[in-house]
C-alpha positions, 0 to 999 in steps of 0.5 A: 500500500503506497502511502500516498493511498486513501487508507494512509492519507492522513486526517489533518495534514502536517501543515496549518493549512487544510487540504480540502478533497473531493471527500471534504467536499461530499461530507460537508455536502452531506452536513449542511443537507442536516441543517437544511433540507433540499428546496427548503428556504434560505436563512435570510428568506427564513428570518425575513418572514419570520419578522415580517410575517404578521402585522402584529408584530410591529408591538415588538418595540414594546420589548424593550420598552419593557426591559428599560420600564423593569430596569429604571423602575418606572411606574406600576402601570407602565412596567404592567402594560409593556411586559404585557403588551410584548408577550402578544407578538412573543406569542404570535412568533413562537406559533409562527415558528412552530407552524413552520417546523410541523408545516409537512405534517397533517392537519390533526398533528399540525393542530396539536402541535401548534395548540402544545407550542402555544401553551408555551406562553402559559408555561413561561408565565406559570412558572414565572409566578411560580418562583414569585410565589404568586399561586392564585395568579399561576391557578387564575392564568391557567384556569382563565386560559382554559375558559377563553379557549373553550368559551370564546375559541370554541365556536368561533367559526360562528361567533364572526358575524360575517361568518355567522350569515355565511355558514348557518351551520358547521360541522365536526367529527362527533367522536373526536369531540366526545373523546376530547371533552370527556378527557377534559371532563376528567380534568374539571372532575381532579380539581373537584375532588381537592376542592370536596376535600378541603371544605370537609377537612379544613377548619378554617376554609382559607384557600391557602392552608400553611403546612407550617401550621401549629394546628395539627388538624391545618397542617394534615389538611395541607399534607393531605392536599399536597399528597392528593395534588402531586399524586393526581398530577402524575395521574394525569399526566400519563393520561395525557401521554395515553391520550397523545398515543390515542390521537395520534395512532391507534385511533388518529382516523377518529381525527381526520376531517374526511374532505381533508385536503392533500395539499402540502403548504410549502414551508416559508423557513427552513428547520434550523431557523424555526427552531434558533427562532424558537429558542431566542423568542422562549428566552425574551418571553421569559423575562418579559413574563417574569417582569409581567409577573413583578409587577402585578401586585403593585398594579393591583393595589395601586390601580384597585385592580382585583388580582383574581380579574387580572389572573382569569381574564387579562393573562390568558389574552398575551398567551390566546390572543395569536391563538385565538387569531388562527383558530378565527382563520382556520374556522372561517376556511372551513378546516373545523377539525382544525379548529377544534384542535387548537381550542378545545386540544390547547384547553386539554393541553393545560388542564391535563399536561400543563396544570400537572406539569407546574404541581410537579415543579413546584414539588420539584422546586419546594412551591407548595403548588396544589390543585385546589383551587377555590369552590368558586373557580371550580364551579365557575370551571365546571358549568363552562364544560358542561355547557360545552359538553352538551352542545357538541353532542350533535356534531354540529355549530351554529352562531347561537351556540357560540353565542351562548359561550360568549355570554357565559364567558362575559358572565364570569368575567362580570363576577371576577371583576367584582369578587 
């Protein structure tokens, strides 16, 4: 064998410069084809439509904004509003990125993935508050996120009223809808349970019962609570799993619209740039959440703005305000299965994957997190999902349905403004 033969070459040549072959050549062919799939877009068409892709993303000024109102301390209400304002677009990329690193899959997976990402934002900001030890914010938030998308998204096909008179009628797959309020039944059922335990158990009725307490009967109603909450969550979050296994592959034909189309959308990213996109926007949307969070209890105290309101019904719009967009457009294209996976998939999503994974944080990080929430929240959780329950039983939509969770949706938010 010569040494001059491929088999003796050497890896590196003796010198400081790098002799590139042919087979150099091939294998950083091969590498960049990892990091960018053939015919996908370039970088820069990449990043060009990820920041000009929507008009609601001129309110990223209020980005920085909000770190400057952070950092100098500015006023309660300007420190609330900025952190608040730039989570809407924050929001919006990180579906947009998503949208485009799941653009080839179908339309049931599409809308599951694109209902996950989207709770992103409520993750951020319940974890945020977690650390702050804001619990009735991190409970409101994710209860108040539920009932917009179940309220409000559920039907907003009809809730349009260009969209109303067009299509008098809309309609979806029965047993995917069941499947899916069933589980979300379940849901409102765990938070039940905590609820029935304390009012028999404790003594005092405070929301919050001190493990710390020297009251013997208040600190075993606190353990109990903690080792009912914790266990559920684990609970809950394998049946979400099962459920995952369930949408996706045993029963995924339940899902799929039949006049689903075969058209491809051409994706407007490549890979790699959805997912540094991703990356970057989960990063600034956490200190802006964090800011959020900092700045509520003084906003509240100062303004008479009552926390419970600003939890259930402010929060949840930074988080569903780009959702509630989509899931407007999809209805209005007919794609209702669609629809229905970023509504009531992103309501399942938080009940039974998000709510749980928080508790197991907060165990995790020593924040006595449970999944009792007070006997109001959870009966105003309740009727929302029994109405919702009872109008999906036909397959079938109308405008006075969405009409009706519309009212139901202001009638809550009425009784949190003044509680």
């Amino acid at each position: 064998m010569s040494p001059s033969s491929p088999e003796r070459a050497p890896l590196l040549s003796n010198g400081s410069r790098r002799n590139f072959s042919e087979s150099d050549a091939s294998f950083l062919h091969r590498t960049s084809l990892i990091f960018k799939a053939e015919g996908e877009p370039s970088y820069a068409k990449s990043f060009k439509f990820f920041i000009f892709s929507s008009w609601i993303n001129i309110l990223l000024v209020f980005v920085p904004l909000s770190i400057i109102a952070h950092n100098l301390d500015f006023d309660a209400a300007l420190r609330f509003s900025f952190s608040f304002i730039a989570i809407v677009p924050l929001a919006s990329l990180l579906g947009t990125a998503t949208e485009q690193m799941s653009v080839k899959l179908g339309q049931t997976l599409a809308g599951l993935l694109n209902a996950s990402f989207g709770n992103a934002v409520e993750i951020i900001v319940g974890i945020a508050a977690l650390m702050q030890d804001q619990l009735t914010i991190v409970q409101n938030s994710l209860l108040g996120s539920i009932l917009s998308n179940i309220l409000l998204d559920r039907h907003d096909r009809n809730h349009v009223p260009s969209a109303g008179f067009k299509f008098k009628e809309s309609n979806f797959q029965v047993t995917a809808a069941q499947a899916s309020s069933s589980l979300m039944t379940l849901a409102c059922i765990t938070l039940i349970i905590p609820a029935a335990y304390h009012s028999v158990k404790s003594p005092t009725g405070d929301l919050f019962v001190d493990p710390l307490s020297t009251d013997s009967t208040v600190r075993g109603t606190a353990s109990g609570l903690l080792t009912i909450s914790r266990g559920t969550a684990l609970l809950l979050l394998g049946v979400y799993v099962a459920y995952l296994y369930f949408q996706l592959k045993s029963h995924a034909h339940l899902f799929q619209a039949e006049n689903e189309s075969e058209d491809s959308e051409q994706p407007e990213m490549n890979v790699v740039a959805a997912g540094v996109s991703l990356l970057a926007v989960t990063v600034v949307t956490a200190f802006c959440a964090d800011y959020l969070v900092a700045s509520i209890e003084e906003f509240a105290d100062r303004y008479h703005i009552p926390k419970p309101f600003i939890g259930l019904i402010l929060l949840p719009i930074v988080g569903n305000a780009a959702e509630h967009v989509t899931s407007i457009w999809m209805a209005l294209k007919g794609q209702m299965e669609l629809t229905i996976g970023i509504c009531v998939g992103s309501s399942i999503q938080i009940a039974a994957f998000v709510i749980p994974l928080l508790v197991v944080i907060g165990w995790i990080s020593n924040h006595e997190l449970t999944l009792f929430f007070a006997n109001f929240e959870t009966i105003t959780f309740f009727a929302s999902v029994f109405l919702v329950n009872t109008l999906i039983q036909d397959g079938k939509s109308n405008y006075m349905e969405g009409l009706m969770l519309i009212t139901l949706y202001l009638v809550i938010a009425l009784a949190f403004w003044v509680s």
